[in-house]
Rosetta silent file (secondary structure, phi, psi, omega in degrees, C-alpha in Angstrom):
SEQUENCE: XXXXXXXXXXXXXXXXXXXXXXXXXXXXXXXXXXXXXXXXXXXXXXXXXXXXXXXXXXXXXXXXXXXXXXXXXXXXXXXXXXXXXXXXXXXXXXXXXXXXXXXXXXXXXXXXXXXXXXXXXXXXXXXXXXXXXXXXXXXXXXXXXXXXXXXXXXXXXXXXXXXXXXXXXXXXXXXXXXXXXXXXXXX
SCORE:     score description
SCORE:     0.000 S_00000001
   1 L     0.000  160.572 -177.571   69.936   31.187  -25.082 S_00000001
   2 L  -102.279  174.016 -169.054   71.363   29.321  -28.204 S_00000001
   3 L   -90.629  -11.505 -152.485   72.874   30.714  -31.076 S_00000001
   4 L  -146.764  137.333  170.304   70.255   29.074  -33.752 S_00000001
   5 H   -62.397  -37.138 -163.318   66.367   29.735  -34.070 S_00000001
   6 H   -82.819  -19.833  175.444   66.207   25.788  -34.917 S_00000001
   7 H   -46.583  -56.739 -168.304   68.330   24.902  -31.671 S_00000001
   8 H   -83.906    4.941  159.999   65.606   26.688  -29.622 S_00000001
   9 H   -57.703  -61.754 -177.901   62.749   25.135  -31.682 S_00000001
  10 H   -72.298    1.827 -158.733   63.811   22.164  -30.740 S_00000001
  11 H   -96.788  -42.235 -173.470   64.624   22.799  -27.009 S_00000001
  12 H   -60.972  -53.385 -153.609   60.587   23.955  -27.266 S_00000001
  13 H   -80.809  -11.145  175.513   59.234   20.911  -28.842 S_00000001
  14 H   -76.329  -45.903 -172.096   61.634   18.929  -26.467 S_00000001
  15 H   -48.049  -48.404 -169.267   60.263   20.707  -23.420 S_00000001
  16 H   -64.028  -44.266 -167.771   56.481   20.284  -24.804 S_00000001
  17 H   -47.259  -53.165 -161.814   57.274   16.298  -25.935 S_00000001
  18 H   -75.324  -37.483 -151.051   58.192   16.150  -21.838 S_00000001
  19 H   -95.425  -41.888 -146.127   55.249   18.428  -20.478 S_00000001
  20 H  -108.541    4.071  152.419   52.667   16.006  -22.742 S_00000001
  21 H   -95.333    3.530  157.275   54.560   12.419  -21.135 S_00000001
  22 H   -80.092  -51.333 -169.428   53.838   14.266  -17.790 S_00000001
  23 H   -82.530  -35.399  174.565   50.283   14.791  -18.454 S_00000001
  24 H   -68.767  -42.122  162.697   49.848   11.398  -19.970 S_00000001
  25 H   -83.857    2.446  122.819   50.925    9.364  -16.853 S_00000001
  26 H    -0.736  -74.232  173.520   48.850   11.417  -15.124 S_00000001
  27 H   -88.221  -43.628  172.078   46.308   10.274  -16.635 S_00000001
  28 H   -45.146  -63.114 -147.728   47.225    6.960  -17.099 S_00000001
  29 H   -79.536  -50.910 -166.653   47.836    6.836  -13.131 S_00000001
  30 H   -72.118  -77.837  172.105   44.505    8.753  -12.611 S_00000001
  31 H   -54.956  -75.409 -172.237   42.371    6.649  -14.800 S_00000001
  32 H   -72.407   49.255  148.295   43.253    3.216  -13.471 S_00000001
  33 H  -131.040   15.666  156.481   42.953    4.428   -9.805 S_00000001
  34 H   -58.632  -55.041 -174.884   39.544    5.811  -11.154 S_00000001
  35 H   -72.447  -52.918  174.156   38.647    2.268  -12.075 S_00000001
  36 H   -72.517   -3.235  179.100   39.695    0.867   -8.660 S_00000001
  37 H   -86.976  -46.995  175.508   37.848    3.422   -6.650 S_00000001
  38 H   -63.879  -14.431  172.880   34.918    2.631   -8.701 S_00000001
  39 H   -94.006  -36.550  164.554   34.930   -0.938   -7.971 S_00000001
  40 H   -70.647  -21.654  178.398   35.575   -0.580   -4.329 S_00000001
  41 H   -78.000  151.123   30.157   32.256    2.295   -4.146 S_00000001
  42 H   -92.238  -30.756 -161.181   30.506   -0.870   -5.955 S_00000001
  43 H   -96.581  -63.299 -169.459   31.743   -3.457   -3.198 S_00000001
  44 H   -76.557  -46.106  164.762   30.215   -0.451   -0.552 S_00000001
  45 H   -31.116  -60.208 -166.144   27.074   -0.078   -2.276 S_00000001
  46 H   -40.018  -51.741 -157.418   26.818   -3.849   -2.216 S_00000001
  47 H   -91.416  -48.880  175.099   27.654   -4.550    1.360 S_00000001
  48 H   -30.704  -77.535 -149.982   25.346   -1.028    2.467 S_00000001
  49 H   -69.221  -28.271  104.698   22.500   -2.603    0.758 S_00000001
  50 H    16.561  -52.538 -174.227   23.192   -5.967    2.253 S_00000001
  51 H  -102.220  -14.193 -162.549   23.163   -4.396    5.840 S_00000001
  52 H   -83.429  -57.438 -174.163   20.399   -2.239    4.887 S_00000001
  53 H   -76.846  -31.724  163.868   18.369   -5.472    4.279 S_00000001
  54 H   -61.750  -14.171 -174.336   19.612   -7.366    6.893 S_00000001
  55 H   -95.732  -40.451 -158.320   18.076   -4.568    9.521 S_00000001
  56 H   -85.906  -22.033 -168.240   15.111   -4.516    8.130 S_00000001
  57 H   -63.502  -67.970 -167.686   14.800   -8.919    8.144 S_00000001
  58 H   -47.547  -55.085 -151.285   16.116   -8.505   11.993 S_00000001
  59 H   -78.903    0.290 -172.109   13.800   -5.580   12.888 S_00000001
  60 H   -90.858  -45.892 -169.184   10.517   -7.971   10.883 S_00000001
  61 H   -75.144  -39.948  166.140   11.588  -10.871   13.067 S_00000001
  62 H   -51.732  -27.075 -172.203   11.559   -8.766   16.294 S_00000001
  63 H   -77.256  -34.016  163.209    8.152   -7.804   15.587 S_00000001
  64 H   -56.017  -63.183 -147.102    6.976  -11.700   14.941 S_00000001
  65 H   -71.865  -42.955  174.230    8.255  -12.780   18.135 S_00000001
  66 H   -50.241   -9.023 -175.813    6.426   -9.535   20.042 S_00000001
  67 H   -99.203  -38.405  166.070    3.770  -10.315   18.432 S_00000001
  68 H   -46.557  -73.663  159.346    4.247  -14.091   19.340 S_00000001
  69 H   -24.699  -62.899  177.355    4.322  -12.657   22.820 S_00000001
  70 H   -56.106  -24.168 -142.206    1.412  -10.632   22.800 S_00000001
  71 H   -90.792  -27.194 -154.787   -0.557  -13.556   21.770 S_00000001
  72 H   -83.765   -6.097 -133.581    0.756  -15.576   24.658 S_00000001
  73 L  -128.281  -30.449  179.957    0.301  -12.580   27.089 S_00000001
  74 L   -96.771  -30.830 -178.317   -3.312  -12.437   25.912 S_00000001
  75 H   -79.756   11.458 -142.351   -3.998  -16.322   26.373 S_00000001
  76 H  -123.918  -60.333 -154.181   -2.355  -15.760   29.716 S_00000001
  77 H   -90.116  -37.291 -169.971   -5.129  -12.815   30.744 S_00000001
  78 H   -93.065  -23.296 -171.558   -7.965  -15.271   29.340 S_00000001
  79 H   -76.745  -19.175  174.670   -6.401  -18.490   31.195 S_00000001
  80 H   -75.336  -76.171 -170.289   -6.563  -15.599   34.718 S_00000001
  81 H   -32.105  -87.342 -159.524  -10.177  -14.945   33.719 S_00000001
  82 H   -48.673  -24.034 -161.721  -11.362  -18.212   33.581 S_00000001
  83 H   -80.456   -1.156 -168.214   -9.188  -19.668   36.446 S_00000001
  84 H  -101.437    0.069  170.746  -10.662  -16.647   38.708 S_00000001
  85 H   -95.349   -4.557  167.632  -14.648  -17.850   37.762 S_00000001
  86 H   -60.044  -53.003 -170.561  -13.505  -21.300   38.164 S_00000001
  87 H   -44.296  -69.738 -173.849  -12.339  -20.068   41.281 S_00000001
  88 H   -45.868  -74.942  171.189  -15.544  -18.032   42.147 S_00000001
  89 H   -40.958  -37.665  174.865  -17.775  -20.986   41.215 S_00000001
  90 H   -49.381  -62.488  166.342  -15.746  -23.135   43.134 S_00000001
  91 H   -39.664  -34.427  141.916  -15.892  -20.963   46.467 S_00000001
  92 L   -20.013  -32.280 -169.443  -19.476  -21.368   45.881 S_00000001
  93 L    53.193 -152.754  167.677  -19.587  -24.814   46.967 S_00000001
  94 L   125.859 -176.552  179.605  -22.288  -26.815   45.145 S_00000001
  95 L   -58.717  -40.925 -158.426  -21.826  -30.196   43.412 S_00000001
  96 L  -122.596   16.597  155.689  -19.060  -29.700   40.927 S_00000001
  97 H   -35.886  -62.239 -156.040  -17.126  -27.062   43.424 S_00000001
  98 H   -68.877  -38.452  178.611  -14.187  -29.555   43.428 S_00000001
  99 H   -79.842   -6.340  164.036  -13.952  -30.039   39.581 S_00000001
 100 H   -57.185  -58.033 -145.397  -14.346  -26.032   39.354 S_00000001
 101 H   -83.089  -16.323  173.393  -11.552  -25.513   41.696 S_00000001
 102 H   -72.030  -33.856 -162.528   -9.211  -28.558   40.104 S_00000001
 103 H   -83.143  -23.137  175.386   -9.724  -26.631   36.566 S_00000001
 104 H   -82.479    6.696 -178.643   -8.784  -23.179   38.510 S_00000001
 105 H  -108.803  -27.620  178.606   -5.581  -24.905   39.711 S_00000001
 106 H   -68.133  -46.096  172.688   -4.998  -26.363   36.042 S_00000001
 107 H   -69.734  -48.664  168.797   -5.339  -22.666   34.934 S_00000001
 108 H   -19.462  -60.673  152.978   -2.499  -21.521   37.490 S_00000001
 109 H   -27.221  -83.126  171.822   -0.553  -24.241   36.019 S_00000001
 110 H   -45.486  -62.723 -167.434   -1.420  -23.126   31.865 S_00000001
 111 L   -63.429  -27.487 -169.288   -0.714  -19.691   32.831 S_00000001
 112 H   -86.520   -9.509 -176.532    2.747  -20.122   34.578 S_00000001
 113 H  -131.632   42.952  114.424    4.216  -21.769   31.593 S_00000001
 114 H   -72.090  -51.912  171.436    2.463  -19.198   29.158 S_00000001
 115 H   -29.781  -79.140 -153.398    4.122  -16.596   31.215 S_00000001
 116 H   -22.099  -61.454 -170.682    7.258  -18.813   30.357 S_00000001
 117 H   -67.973  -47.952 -171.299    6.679  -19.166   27.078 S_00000001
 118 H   -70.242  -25.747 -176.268    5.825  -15.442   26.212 S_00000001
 119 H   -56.410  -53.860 -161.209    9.074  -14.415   28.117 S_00000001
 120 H   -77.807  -34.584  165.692   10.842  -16.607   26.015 S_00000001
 121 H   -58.732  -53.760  155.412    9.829  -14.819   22.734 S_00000001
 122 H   -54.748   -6.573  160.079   10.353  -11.466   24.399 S_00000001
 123 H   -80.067  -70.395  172.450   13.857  -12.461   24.855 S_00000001
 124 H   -37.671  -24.145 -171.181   13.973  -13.197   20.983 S_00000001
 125 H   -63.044  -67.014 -134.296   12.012   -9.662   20.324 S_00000001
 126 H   -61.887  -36.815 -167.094   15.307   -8.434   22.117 S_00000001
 127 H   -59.358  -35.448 -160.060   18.003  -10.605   20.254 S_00000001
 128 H   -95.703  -39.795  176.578   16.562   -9.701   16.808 S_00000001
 129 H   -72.074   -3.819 -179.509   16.475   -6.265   17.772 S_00000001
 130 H   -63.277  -58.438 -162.567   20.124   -6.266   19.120 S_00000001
 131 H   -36.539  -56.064  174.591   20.944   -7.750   15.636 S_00000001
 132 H   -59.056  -26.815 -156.998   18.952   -5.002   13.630 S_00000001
 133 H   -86.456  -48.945  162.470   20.741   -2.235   15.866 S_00000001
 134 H   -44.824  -82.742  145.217   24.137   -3.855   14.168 S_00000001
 135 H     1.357  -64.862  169.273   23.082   -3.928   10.930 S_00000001
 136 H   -41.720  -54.393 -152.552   21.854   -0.116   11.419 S_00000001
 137 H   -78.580  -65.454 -171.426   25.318    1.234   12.347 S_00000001
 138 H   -27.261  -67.395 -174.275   27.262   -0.870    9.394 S_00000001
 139 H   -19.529  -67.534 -124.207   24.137    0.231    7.129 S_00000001
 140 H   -90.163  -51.519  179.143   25.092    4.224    8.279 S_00000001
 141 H   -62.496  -29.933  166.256   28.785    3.756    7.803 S_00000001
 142 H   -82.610   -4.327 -177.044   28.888    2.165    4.509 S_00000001
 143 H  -108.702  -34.649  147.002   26.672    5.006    3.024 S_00000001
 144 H   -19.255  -66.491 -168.339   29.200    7.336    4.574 S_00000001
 145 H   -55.917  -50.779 -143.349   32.332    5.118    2.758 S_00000001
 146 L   -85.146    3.071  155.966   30.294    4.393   -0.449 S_00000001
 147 L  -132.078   30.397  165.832   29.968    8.429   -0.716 S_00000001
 148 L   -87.637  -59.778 -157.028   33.630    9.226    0.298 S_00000001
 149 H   -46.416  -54.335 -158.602   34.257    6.678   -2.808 S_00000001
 150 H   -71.531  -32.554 -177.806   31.722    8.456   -5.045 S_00000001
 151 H   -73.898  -24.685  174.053   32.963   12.075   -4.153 S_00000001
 152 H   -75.073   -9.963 -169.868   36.495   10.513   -4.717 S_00000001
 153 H   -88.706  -55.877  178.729   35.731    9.390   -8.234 S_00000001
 154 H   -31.642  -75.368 -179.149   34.040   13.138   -9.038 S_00000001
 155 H   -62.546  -18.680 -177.511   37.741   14.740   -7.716 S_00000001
 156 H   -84.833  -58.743 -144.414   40.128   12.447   -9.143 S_00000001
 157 L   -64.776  -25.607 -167.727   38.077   12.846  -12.521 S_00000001
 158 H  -103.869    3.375  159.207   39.234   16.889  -12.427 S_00000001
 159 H   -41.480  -56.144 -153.596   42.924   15.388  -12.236 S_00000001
 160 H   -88.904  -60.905 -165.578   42.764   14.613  -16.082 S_00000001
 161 H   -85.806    8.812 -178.723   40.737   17.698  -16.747 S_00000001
 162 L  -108.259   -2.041 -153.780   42.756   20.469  -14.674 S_00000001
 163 L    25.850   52.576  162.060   46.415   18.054  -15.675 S_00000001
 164 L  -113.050  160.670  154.740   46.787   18.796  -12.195 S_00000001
 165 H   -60.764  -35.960 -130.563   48.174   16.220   -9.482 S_00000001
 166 H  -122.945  -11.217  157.958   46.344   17.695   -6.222 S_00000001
 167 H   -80.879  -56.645  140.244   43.027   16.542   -7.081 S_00000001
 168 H   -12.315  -71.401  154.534   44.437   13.286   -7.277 S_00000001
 169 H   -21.125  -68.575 -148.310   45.892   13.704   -3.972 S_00000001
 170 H   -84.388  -27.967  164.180   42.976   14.992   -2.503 S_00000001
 171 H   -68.252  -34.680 -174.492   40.607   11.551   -3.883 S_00000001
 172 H   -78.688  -23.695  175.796   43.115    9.161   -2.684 S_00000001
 173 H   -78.126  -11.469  164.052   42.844   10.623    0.616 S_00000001
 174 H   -71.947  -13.492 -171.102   38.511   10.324    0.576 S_00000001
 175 H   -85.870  -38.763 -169.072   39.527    6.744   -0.888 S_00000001
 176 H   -72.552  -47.422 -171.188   41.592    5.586    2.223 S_00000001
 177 H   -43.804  -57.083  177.544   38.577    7.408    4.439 S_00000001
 178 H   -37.126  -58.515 -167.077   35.953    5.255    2.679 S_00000001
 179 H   -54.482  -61.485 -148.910   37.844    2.178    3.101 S_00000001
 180 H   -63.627  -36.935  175.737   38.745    3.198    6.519 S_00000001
 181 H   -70.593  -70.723  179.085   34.677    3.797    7.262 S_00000001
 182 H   -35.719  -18.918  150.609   33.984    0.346    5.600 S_00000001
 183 H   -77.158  -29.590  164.200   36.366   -1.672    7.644 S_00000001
 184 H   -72.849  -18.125  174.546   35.100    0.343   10.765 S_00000001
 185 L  -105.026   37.667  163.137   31.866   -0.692   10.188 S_00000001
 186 L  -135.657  -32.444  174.519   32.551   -4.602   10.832 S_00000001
 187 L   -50.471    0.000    0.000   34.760   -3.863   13.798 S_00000001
């Protein structure tokens, strides 16, 4: 203890002077990594809604080409039908047996490169859904990050109001996690 009531004033107001340049870079420290958390959850919103949109584009284009498919899959089924009364008539015999049975060999013909054709769509069906199934997982992972971010801005935020450090702490580590989902979701 000192000898003089004004020594240990000031020894107070030095202590407090110290205690309130503690709490301000704190805050200071706290607040701008507030501001960069909030801009990377902005950048994960961004790219989420991005991938979000991109699944649904892929999973619209699988459905054109299956649909592409079907059509060819149905002209396929009317190109049997006719080639099997072409057929029928042909087997008939009669005048115009032979041009029956050339137009039931021309449908053989139509039909093998419908098949071909519809095949080849149903491969696209599959590609655009591979595509969409990518898309999906990023989508799921960035709404993971981009609410690591947002729960990190909420806890950093009671740094300033508790003047404690350990909230801090506990936001930069949901802040590396985000990033860490959001980089994981391109890998």
């Amino acid at each position: 203890m000192s000898d003089s009531p004004l020594e240990e004033l000031e020894a107070r107001e030095s202590a407090e002077r110290a205690e309130e340049a503690l709490k301000d870079k704190l805050n200071s420290r706290v607040t701008l990594t507030i501001a960069m958390m909030a801009v990377l959850a902005a950048v994960g919103a961004s790219l989420e809604t991005t991938e979000g949109d991109k699944t649904i584009v892929a999973k619209n284009d699988a459905v054109l080409e299956q649909n592409q498919a079907t059509d060819q899959w149905n002209e396929y089924e009317a190109k049997s039908l006719k080639k099997n009364l072409y057929a029928l008539a042909a087997d008939e015999g009669g005048p115009k047996a032979a041009a029956y049975a050339k137009i039931a060999a021309q449908n053989t013909v139509d039909q093998k490169k419908i098949a071909e054709a519809a095949k080849g769509f149903e491969e696209k069906r599959k590609q655009y859904g591979e595509v969409a199934e990518v898309h999906e997982r990023r989508h799921g992972r960035l709404t993971i990050a981009s609410t690591l971010l947002h729960m990190a801005i909420a806890i950093a935020t009671l740094a300033i109001i508790l003047h404690r450090p350990w909230p801090w702490y506990a936001a930069l580590a949901l802040t590396a996690a985000g990033m860490g989902l959001g980089v994981w979701a391109y890998l």
